[in-house]
C-alpha positions in Angstrom: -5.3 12.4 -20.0 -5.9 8.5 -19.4 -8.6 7.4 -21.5 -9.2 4.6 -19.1 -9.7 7.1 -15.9 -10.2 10.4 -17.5 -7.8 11.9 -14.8 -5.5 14.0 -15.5 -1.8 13.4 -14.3 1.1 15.0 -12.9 4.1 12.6 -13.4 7.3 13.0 -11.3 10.3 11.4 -10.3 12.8 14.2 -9.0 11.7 17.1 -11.3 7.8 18.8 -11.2 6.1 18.3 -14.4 3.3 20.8 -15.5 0.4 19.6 -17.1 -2.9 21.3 -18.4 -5.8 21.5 -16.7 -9.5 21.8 -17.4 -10.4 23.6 -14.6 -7.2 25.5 -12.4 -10.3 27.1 -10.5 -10.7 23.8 -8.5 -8.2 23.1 -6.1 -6.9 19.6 -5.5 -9.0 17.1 -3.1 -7.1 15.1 -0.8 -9.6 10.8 -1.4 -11.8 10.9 1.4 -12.5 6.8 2.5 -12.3 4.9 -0.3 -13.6 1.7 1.0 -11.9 0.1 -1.6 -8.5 0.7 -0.6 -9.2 -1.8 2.1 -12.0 -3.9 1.0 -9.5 -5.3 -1.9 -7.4 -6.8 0.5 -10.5 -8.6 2.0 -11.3 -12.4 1.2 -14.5 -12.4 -1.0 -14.5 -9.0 -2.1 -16.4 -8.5 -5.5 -17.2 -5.6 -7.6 -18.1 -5.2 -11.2 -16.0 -2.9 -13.7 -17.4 -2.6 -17.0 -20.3 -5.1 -16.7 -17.2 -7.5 -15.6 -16.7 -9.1 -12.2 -13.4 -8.2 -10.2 -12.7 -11.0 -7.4 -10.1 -10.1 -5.7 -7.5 -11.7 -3.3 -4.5 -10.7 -1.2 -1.3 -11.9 -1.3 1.5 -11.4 1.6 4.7 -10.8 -0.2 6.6 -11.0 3.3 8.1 -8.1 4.8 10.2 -4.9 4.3 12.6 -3.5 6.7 12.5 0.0 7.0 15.4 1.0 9.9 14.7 5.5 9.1 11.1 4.8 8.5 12.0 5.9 4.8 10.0 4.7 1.5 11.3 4.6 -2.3 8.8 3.2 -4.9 10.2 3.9 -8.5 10.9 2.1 -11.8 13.7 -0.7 -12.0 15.1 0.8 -14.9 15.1 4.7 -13.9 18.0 5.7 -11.6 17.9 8.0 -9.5 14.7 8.0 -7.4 13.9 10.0 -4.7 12.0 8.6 -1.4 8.9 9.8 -0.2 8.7 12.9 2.2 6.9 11.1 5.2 8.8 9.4 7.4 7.0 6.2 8.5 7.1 4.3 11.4 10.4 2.1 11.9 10.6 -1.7 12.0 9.9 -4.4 9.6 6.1 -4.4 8.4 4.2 -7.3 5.9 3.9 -5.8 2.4 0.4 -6.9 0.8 -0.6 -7.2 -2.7 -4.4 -7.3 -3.7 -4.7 -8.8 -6.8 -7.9 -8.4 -9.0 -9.0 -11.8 -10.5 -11.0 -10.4 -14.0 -12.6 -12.5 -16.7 -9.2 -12.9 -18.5 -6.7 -12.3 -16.9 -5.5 -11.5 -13.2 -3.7 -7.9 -12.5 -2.3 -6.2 -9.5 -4.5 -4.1 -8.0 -3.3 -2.2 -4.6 0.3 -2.5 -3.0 0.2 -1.7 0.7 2.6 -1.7 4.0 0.5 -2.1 6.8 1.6 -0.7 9.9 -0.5 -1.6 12.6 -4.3 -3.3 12.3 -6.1 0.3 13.7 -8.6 1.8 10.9 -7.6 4.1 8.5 -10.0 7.3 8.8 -8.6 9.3 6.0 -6.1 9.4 3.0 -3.0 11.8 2.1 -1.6 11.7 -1.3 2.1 10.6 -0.7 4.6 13.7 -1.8 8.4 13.6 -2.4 10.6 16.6 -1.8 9.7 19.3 -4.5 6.0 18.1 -4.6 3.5 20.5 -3.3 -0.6 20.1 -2.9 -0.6 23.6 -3.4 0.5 23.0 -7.2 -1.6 20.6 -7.9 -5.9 21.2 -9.0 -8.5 19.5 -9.5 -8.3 15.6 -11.0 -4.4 16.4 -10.7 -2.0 14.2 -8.7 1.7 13.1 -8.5 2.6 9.8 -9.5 5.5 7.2 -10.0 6.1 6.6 -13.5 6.3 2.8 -14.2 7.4 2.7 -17.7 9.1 -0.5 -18.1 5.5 -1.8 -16.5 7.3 -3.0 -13.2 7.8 -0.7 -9.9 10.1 -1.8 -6.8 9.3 -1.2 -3.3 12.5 -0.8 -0.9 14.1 0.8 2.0 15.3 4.5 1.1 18.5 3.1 3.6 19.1 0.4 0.5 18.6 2.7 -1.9 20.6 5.4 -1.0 23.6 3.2 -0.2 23.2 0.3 -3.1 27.1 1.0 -4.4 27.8 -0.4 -0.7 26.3 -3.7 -1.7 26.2 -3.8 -5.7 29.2 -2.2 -7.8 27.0 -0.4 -9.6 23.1 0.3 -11.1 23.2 -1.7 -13.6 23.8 -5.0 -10.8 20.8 -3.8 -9.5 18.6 -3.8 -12.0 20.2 -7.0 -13.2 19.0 -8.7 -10.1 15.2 -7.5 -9.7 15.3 -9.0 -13.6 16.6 -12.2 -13.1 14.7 -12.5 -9.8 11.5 -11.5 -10.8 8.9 -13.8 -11.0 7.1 -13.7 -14.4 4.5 -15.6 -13.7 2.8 -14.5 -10.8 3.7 -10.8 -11.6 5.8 -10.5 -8.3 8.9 -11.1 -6.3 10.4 -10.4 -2.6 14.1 -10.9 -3.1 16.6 -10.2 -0.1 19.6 -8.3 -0.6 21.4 -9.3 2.8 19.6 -10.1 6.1 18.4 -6.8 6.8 17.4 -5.6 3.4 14.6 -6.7 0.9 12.9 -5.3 -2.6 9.5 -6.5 -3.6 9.2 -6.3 -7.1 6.0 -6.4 -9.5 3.6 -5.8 -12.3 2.3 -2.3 -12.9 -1.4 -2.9 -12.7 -2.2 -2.6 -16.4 1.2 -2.1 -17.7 2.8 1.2 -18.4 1.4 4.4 -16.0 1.7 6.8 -13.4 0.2 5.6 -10.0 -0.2 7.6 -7.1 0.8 6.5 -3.7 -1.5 7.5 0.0 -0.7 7.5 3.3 -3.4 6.1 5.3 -4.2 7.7 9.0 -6.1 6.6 12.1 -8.5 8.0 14.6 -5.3 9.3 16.7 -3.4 10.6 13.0 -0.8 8.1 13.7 0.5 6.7 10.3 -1.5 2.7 9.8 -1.2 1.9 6.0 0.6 3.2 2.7 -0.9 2.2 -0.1 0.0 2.1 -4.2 -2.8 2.8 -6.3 -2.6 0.6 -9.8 -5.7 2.5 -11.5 -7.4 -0.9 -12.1 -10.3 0.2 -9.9 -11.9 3.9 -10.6 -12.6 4.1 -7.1 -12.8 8.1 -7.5 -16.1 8.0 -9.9 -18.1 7.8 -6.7 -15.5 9.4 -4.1 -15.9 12.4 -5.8 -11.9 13.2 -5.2 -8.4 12.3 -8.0 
């Protein structure tokens, strides 16, 4: 348990990891609307966490070429991650970073690929292959572990193919270093013309963050989104 969110977590990469529960007699609640998860990315937007004013402002990072529609999110410095289940839409799409402006320091709020401009009308906790709702209960969720307190954002088609274009993991990770921008807490850095990685700060540092999908009216796929913990949107939206 954070001591920050009180939530409880369920961290995973490629294997299920069980963690205790206070109350397995509550099943897991899929985040209703939190207005939040788009306000954030809004000009202006203010809210106050801990008797501290969060002004917050969004940042376009550029864009991310996904040609299968196929998301990985995961630590530099862990090998080996799997992409998320859902197949999104196809195309290249701008990749947004809301970043929350506090009294000492600024930190990266909310990540998001935007997919088209409609409304999101409800959330869906991103899952990998393995992950199941059914596992999870109440104040549970799966997350991507950012340990080294940086997460990249790529095409699962670079990812799964990265000994085409780097001789090995190590090259990788050697360029998302030495590209990474340490003072603004973020990078875009091309691989070729039809590949990119954004690169950035974990939020607060070190963590597990959990990743939605966001839908429309018609349940056609409109945001994802990568939730940094800064905010603890769920105190009022009743839901993990």
């Amino acid at each position: 348990m954070t001591a920050s969110t009180g939530r409880l977590l369920l961290a995973a990469v490629s294997v299920l990891a069980a963690v205790a529960c206070q109350d397995k007699s509550k099943p897991f609640q899929q985040p209703r609307t939190p207005l939040i998860f788009e306000e954030a990315f809004e000009l202006g937007t203010q809210i106050f966490i801990d008797k501290k004013t969060a002004i917050f402002q969004s940042v376009t990072l550029g864009e991310i070429h996904l040609p299968e529609g196929k998301i990985v999110v995961g630590d530099p410095k862990i090998e080996g991650q799997i992409p998320f289940r859902t197949r999104f839409p196809k195309g290249r799409f701008p990749v947004q970073l809301a970043v929350a402006y506090l009294p000492e320091r600024a930190v990266n709020a909310f990540l998001r690929v935007r997919f088209s401009d409609a409304d999101v009308v409800h959330w869906r906790l991103a899952l990998r292959d393995g992950q199941s709702i059914k596992r999870l209960h109440l104040n549970e969720y799966y997350g991507v572990i950012a340990d080294s307190e940086r997460l990249f954002v790529t095409s699962a088609g670079l990812y799964r193919n990265l000994l085409h274009y780097f001789p090995n993991y190590d090259a990788f990770k050697e360029l998302l270093s030495t590209r990474y921008n340490h003072f603004s807490g973020f990078s875009t850095i091309p691989v070729n013309a039809d590949y990119q990685v954004v690169v950035l700060r974990s939020g607060l540092g070190k963590g597990v963050y959990a990743a939605y999908i966001g839908y429309d009216k018609n349940n056609q796929i409109a945001m994802f989104l990568i939730d940094f913990n800064v905010i603890p949107w769920w105190v009022t939206d009743g839901a993990p």
